[in-house]
C-alpha positions in Angstrom: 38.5 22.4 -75.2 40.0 25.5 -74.2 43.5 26.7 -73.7 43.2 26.7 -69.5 41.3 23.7 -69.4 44.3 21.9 -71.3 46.9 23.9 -68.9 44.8 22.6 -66.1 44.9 18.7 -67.0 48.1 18.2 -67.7 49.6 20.4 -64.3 47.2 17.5 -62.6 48.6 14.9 -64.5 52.3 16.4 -63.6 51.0 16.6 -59.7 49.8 13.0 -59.5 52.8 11.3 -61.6 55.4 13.4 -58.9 53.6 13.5 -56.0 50.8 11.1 -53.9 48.2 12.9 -53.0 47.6 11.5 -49.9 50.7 11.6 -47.6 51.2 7.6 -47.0 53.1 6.4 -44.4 56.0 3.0 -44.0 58.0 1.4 -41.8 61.7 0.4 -41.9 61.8 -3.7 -42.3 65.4 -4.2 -42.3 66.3 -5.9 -38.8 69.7 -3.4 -38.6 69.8 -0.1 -39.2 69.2 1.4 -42.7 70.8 4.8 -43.5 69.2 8.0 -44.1 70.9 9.9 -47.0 70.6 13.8 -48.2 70.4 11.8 -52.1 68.9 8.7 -53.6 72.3 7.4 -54.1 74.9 5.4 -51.6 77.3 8.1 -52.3 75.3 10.7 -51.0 75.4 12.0 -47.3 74.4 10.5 -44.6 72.1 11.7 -42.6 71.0 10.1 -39.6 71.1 5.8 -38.7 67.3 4.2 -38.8 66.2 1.4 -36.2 63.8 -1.3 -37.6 60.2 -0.2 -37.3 60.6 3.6 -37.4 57.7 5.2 -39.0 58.3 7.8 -41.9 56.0 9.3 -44.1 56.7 8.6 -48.1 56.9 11.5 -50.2 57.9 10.4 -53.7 60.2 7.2 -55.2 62.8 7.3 -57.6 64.7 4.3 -58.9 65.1 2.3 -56.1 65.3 5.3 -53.8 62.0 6.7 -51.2 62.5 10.0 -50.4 60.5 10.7 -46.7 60.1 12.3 -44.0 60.7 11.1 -40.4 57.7 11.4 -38.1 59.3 10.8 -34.9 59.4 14.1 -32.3 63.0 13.5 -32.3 63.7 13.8 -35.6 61.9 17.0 -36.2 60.3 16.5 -39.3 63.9 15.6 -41.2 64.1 14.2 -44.1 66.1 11.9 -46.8 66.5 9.1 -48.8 66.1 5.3 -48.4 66.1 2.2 -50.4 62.8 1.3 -51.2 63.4 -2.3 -50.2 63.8 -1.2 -46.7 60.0 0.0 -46.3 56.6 -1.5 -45.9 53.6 -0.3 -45.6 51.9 -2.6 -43.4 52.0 -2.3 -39.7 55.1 -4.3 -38.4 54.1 -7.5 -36.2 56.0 -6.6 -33.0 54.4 -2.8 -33.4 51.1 -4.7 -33.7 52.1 -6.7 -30.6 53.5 -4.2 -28.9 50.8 -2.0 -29.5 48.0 -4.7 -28.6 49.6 -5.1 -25.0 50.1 -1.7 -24.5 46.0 -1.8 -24.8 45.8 -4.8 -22.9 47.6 -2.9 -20.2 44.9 0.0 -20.5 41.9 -2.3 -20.7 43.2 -4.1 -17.3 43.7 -0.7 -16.4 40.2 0.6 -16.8 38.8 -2.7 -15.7 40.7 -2.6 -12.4 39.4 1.0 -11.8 35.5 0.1 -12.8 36.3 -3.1 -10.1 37.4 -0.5 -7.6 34.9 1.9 -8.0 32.5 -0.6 -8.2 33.7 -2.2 -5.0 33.3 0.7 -3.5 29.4 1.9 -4.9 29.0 -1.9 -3.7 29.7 -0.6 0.1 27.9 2.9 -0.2 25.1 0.7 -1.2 25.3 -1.5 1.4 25.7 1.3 4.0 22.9 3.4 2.4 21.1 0.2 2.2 21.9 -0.2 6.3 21.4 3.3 6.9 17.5 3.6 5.0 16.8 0.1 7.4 18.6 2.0 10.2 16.2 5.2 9.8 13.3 2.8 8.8 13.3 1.0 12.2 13.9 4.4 14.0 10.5 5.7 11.8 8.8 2.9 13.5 9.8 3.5 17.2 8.8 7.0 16.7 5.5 6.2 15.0 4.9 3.8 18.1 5.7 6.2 20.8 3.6 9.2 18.9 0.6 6.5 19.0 0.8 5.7 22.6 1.4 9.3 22.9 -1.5 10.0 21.5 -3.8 7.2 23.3 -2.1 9.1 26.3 -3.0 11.9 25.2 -6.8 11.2 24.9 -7.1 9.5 27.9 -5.5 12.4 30.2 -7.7 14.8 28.4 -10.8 12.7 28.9 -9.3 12.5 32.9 -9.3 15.9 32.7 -12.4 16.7 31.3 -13.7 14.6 34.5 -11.5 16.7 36.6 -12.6 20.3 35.5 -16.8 18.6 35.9 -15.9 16.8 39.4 -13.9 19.9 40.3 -17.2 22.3 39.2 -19.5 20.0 40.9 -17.1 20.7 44.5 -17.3 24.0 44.1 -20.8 24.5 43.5 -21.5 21.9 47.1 -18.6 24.1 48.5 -20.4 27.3 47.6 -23.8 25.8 48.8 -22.5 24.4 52.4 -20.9 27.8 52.9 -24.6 29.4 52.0 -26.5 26.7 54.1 -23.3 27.5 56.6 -24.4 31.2 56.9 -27.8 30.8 56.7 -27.4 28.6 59.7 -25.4 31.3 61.3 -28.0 33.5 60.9 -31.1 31.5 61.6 -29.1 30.5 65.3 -28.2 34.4 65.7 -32.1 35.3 64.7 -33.2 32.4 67.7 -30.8 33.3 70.2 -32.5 37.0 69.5 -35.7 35.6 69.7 -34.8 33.9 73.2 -33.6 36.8 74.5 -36.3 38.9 73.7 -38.8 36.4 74.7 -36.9 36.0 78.1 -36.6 39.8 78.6 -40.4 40.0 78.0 -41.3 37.8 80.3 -39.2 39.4 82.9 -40.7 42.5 82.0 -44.6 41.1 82.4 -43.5 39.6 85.4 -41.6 42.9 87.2 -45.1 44.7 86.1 -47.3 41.9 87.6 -45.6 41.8 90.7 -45.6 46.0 90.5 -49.4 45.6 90.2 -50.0 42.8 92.7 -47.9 44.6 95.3 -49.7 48.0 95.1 -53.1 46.0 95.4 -51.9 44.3 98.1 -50.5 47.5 99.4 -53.8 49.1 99.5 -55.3 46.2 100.7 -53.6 46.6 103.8 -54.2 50.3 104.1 -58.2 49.7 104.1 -57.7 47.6 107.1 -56.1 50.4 109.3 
């Protein structure tokens, strides 16, 4: 074994007979308060007055004495000596109690709120719920309306289909009565023509017939003188 090796074991030794090595923490037991003192003795200094359940860490014992440190904020980290009877290390039963309502009080707490907001996902349900049967029924009448719509819609178009044929078939008998019209015209203008010039003819044979008859009988008279 070498030199450091020894140094090292026995400054470990010196660190764990002085010193824990993990910082452990006690409470004051006594139901009055015990004094905090600047020595392990009763005729050193006092330094502050310590209530029954105040937490302190434990840094290291001596005859009867605990030297620690007060954890509270308002202590700021001060510390002294108590007697050892004074401290245990388990969890005082009204800190326990104390400590288990203060949860209580937070579960109830957190309970209330997941009611609440549970309550109230319970009535955006329901009004979503309302709502999507709301919009559903509204989907419905629309769907109706487009289908008679649409059976509307085929039946004008197949009436107007008819239209656009029956119109097409009163033009075209429009068209031909206004041909068969004018060709009428004409055919009565072409016979009135025809009258006339039949008429005037026959005038015209008869003023030349009665020309030649009354020259004959003209010189018919003549040859009797």
């Amino acid at each position: 074994m070498t030199k450091w090796t020894i140094v090292f074991f026995v400054s470990l030794g010196i660190c764990l007979s002085s010193v824990p090595c993990r910082a452990e923490k006690a409470y004051v037991t006594n139901p009055t308060k015990i004094t905090l003192r600047n020595g392990p003795g009763i005729k050193d200094k006092i330094l502050a007055m310590l209530p029954e359940d105040e937490l302190v860490e434990i840094l290291n014992s001596e005859e009867g004495w605990t030297r620690v440190r007060l954890l509270a904020p308002k202590w700021k980290n001060k510390e002294g000596w108590v007697v050892s009877g004074f401290l245990v290390s388990h969890v005082p039963w009204e800190i326990q109690v104390g400590s288990l309502k203060k949860e209580n009080a937070q579960l109830k707490e957190k309970l209330n709120k997941i009611e609440k907001e549970w309550s109230e996902l319970s009535g955006e349900r329901e009004a979503l719920s309302g709502k999507l049967e709301k919009n559903g029924t509204a989907l419905d009448t629309i769907r109706e309306r487009y289908e008679t719509l649409k059976r509307e819609a085929s039946g004008f178009l197949e009436l107007k289909k008819k239209y656009q044929i029956e119109k097409t078939k009163m033009q075209d008998a429009l068209a031909t009565a206004e041909k068969l019209t004018k060709e009428n015209s004409d055919l009565k203008a072409s016979q009135r023509n025809t009258w006339f010039l039949t008429g005037a003819a026959v005038m015209l044979v008869g003023l030349i017939f009665g020309l030649v008859l009354g020259r004959r009988e003209k010189k018919r008279r003549s040859s009797y003188y």
